[in-house]
C-alpha positions, 0 to 999 in steps of 0.5 A, a space after each residue: 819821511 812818510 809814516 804809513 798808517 796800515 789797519 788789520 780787520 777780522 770780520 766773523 759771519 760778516 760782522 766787525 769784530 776787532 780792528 788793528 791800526 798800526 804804524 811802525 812800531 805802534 798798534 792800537 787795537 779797537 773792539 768792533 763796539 768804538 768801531 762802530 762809532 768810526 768811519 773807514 775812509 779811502 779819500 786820497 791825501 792830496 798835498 796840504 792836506 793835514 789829517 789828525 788821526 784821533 785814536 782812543 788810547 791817546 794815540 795823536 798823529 799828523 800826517 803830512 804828504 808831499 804827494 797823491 798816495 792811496 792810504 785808508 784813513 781812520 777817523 772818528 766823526 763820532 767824537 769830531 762832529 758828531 752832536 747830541 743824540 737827536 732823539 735824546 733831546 727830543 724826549 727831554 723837550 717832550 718831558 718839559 712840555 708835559 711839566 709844564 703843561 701839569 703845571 698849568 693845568 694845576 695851577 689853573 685848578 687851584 686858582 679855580 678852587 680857591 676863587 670858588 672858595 672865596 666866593 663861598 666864604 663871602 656869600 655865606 658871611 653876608 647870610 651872617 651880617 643879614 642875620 646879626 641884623 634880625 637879632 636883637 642884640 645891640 642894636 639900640 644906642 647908648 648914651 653914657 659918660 666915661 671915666 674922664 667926664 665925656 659924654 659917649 655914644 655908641 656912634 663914637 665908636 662905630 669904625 672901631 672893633 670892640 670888646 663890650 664888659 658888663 661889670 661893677 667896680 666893687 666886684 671881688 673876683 669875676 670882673 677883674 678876672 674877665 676884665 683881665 682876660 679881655 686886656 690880655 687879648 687886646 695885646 695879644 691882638 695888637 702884636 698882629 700888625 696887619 689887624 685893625 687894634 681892638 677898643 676894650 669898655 667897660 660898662 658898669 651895672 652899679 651906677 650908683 656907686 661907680 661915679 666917674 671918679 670910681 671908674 677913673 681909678 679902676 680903669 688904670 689897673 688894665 688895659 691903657 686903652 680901656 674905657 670905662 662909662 657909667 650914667 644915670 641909673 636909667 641910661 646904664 639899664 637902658 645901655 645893659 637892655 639892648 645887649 639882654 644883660 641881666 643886673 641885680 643888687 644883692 642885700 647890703 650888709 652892715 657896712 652898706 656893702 653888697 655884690 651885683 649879680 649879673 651877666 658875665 659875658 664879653 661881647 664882641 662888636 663889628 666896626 658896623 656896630 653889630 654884635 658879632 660873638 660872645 665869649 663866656 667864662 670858659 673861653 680863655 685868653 687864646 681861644 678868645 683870641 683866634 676867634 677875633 682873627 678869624 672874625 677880622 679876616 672874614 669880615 665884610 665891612 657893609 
């Protein structure tokens, strides 16, 4: 059975407009809009030959011949073999390669700011441990006994970060109140993982009553790793000298008692053994705090 496949055009001004396909019983109408998307063709159907007729309604037919006939034939090659639109795919890699482009020329300025900027950071942190060295703040030795009877130097703690005290045992208020400012920030120090731990001392100005035994029992009310050191009179003058802490003993009262008054400063100390900042009694636990990480995390070992 020979099914014919008929098609009906109207052309205005020499332009498609509509095409009409029709088989017995059916039509399928296409405006001239999927029209041009379509390819009208004369080839003879030859025997063997199987043409699928796509239509966009849904319209599927097979059309077999037995042999050589001249019908026209639809076919949609758009929708058949017709692959993505060349110049859509063109722009998207052109798109892609500017992307990429950006990204590596900001990349390459960041990186360049960033190196810049370490290498200022670095200069200008060497101009300071220069300076530290001209200052004449601890650079002198100590040599004192600590609260369990063991002779100190400075050299022993040398690797080390420190917090440096200057107090006296019989202190009402301010050193406890520093001293536990400084055990404060030790801790806090010691929740960063990736910082060196901070070694708090405490040096006392009243030598003659702050034995090892006074300072043994003192220590204990702060921070574990606390030391304390004390000396001779001479030794703890001389220890309190290279750091310009100013000691005084008031008039004892009746029970032999009396206040020290004396320099009431936290001083901060390199593992080079330099003195680096100083903290006063107006700095809090926190500001004390970000000020020794950021010291920690500029800081050029020598």
């Amino acid at each position: 059975i020979l099914k014919k496949l008929e098609y009906k055009t109207c052309f205005h001004g020499g332009r498609l407009l509509r095409c009409v396909l029709m088989t017995p019983g059916t039509q399928q109408s296409f405006p001239s809009s999927v029209m041009q998307k379509m390819h009208l063709s004369s080839e003879p159907l030859t025997r063997g030959r199987l043409h699928t007729v796509k239509r966009m309604s849904g319209l599927c037919g097979s059309l077999w011949h037995g042999r050589h006939h001249q019908l026209p034939l639809v076919t949609l090659r758009s929708f058949l073999s017709q692959g993505p639109n060349p110049s859509t795919a063109a722009a998207r890699v052109k798109l892609r390669t500017r992307l990429l482009v950006t990204l590596l020329f900001g990349g390459g300025l960041v990186g360049t700011w960033w190196y810049v900027y370490m290498e200022k950071q670095y200069k200008l942190q060497r101009q300071r441990v220069e300076q530290l060295k001209k200052v004449a703040l601890g650079q002198g030795n100590f040599s004192l006994v600590d609260h369990r009877g063991q002779r100190r130097t400075k050299a022993d703690f040398l690797g080390s970060w420190v917090l440096l005290y200057f107090g006296f045992t019989h202190c009402p208020d301010i050193c406890p109140d520093e001293l536990d400012k400084m055990s404060a920030v030790v801790a806090a120090l010691d929740k960063e993982p990736s910082l060196p731990p901070v070694q708090p001392i405490f040096i006392t100005v009243d030598p003659e009553r702050d034995d090892v035994a006074a300072l043994a029992k003192y220590v204990k009310d702060f921070h574990p790793r606390l030391i304390g050191l004390t000396g001779t009179a001479e030794e703890v003058k001389h220890a309190g000298r290279d750091y310009r802490v100013y000691a005084s003993p008031g008039p004892k009262d009746d029970d032999g008692d009396y206040i020290v008054d004396h320099t009431i400063l936290i001083y901060l100390i390199t593992p080079d053994g330099l003195f680096l900042d100083y903290y006063n009694r107006m700095k809090n636990a926190e500001q004390i705090t970000e000020s020794i990480k950021n010291h920690m995390n500029v800081h050029v070992k020598l």
